[in-house]
N, C-alpha and C positions, 0 to 999 in steps of 0.2 A: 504494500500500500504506500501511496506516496501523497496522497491528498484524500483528505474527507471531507463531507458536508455535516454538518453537526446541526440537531434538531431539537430542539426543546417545544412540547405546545399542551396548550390543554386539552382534556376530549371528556367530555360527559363521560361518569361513569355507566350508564345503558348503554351507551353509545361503541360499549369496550369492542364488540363482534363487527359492529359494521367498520370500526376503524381497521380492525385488523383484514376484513376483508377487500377495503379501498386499498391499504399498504399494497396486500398480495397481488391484487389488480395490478397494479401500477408496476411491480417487480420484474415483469417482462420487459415493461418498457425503459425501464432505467438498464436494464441486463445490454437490452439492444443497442443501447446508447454511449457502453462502455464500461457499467459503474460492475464492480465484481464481491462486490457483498452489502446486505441491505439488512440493518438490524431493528425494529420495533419493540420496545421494552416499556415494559408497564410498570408506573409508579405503586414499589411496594411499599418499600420504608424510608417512604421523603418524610425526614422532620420538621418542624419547624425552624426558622433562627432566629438570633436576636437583630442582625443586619439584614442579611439576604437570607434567601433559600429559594430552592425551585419554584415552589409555589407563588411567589410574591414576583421572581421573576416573568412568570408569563400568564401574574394576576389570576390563578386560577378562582375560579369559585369553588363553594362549599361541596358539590355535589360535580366535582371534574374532578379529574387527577391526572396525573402529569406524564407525559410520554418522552422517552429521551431517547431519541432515534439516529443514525447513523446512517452512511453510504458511504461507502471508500468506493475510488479511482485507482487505475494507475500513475496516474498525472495530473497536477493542476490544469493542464491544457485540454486533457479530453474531461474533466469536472466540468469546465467553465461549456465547453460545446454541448454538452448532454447539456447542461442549462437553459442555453439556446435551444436546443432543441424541442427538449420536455416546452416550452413556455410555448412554443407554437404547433405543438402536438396536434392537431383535432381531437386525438383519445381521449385526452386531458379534458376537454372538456364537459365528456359526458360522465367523467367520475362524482361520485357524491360522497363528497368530503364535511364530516361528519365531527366537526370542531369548526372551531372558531379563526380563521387565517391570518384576524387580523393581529392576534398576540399570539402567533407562533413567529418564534426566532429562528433566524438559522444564516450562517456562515459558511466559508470555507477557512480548513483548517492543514497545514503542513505538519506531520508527526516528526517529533522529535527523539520521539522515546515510543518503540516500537518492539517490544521481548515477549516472549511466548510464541506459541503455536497459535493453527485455528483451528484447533478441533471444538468438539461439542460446548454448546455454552451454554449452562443453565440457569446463569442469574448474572449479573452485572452491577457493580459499583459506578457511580458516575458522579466526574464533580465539572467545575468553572472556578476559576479563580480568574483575578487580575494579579498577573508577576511585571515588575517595572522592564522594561525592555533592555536595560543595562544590566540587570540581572538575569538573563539569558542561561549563561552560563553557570552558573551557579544553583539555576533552577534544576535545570538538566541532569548535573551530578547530583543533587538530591535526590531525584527522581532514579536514577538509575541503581543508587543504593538502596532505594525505597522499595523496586523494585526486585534485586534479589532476594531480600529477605520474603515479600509477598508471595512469589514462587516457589521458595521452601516451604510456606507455608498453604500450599494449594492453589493458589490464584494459576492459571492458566495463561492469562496473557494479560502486560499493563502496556498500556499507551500513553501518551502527551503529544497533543496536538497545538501547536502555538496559531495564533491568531494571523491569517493572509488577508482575510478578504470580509472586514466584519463589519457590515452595513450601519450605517446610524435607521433607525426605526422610527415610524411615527405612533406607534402607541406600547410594544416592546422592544427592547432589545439587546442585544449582551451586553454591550459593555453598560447599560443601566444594571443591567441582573446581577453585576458585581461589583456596581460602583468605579468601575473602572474612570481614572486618568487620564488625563494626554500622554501623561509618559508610559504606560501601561498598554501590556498587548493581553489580550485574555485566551486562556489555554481552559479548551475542553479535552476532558481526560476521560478514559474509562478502566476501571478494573474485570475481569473475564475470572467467570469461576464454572465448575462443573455443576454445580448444585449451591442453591439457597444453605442446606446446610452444612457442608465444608466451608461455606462464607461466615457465617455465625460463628462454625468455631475457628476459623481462623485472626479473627480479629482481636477477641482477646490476648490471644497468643504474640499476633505482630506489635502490637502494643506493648505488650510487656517486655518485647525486647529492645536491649537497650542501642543498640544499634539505630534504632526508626527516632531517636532522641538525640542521636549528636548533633551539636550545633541548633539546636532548640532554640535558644538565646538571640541567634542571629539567623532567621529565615530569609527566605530570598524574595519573600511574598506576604500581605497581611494574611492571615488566616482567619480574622475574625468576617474577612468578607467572602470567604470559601463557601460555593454549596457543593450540596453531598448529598446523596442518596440511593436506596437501592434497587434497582428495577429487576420484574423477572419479562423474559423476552417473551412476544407472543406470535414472533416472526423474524424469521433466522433464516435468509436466501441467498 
């Protein structure tokens, strides 16, 4: 993978089957178009925050919950033509999309940090942050340390995707969803696990190790404006 589209939106919780079957619709045509994996995940365990969180980011209401979707590319160049494309589609128009488009977000995103396989996926971590753009590097090596330890402890595959192409919005949009700076680029990330419950229990464990704690003191990012949450997929093509 070398480019992603990254998706945040609300969808009625009745609405959970028809969304998943508008995704599945659509999967051929994103396939045909270039895109080589398309992931739909259903908000399980979005918390709330005291700054951000998912929900506030794309304003859901009381009775929506929150979708964090994905499409990886081979390339920023064949993302941005499938875009093109998809928007002049005729198909596209007879789907019936079954949320609300005007506070669904969504960017493109260049991974930075791309470890693991892609085999089966049965739950997924997903966060947003805003990291200052001069801290780059330094985000990076966190993440990659962050990252072995997560794989020792089950995680299947972590990623970090930094921010290319991330639209200002007129009613959401990420860098509101994180508070994001001018000097800040915002990295959506996701964690890949086998099951909901190797996720459970690996989290207390990654935690306790003191490894996932060096340099605590000095992060490369605020963390109080970090969301998190954890989605189980309801569509994996």
């Amino acid at each position: 993978m070398a480019y992603v589209q990254g998706f945040v939106l609300p969808v009625p919780a009745d609405k959970k089957e028809a969304y998943r079957k508008a995704a599945a619709d659509f999967s051929p045509i994103a396939k045909e178009f270039g895109a080589t994996r398309q992931v739909e995940a259903w908000g399980d365990d979005v918390p709330d925050g005291k700054l951000t969180d998912f929900k506030g980011a794309v304003k859901a209401r009381p009775d929506e919950v929150v979708v964090f979707s994905w499409i990886e590319y081979p390339s920023k160049e064949i993302a941005e033509e499938a875009h093109r494309k998809v928007m002049n589609d005729p198909r596209m128009h007879d789907m019936d999309m079954p949320f609300d488009g005007q506070r669904m977000i969504v960017a493109g995103f260049t991974p930075i940090l791309d470890e693991g396989g892609r085999g089966h996926m049965g739950y997924a971590d997903g966060a947003l942050l805003a990291v200052p753009a001069a801290n780059k590097a330094d985000y990076l090596a966190m993440e990659v340390r962050h990252a072995a330890i997560l794989q020792e402890h089950g995680a299947t595959r972590v990623v970090s995707a930094w921010g290319e192409d991330v639209p200002d919005g007129k009613v959401t949009d990420y860098k509101g969803a994180v508070k994001a700076t001018a000097e800040e680029k915002v990295v959506y990330a996701w964690i890949e696990w086998p099951s909901k419950a190797v996720r459970d229990a690996a989290w207390p464990k990654v935690m306790a190790d003191p490894r996932m704690h060096e340099g605590k003191d000095r992060l490369p990012f605020d963390p109080r404006r970090m969301i998190h949450g954890g989605f189980a997929p309801i569509l994996d093509v």
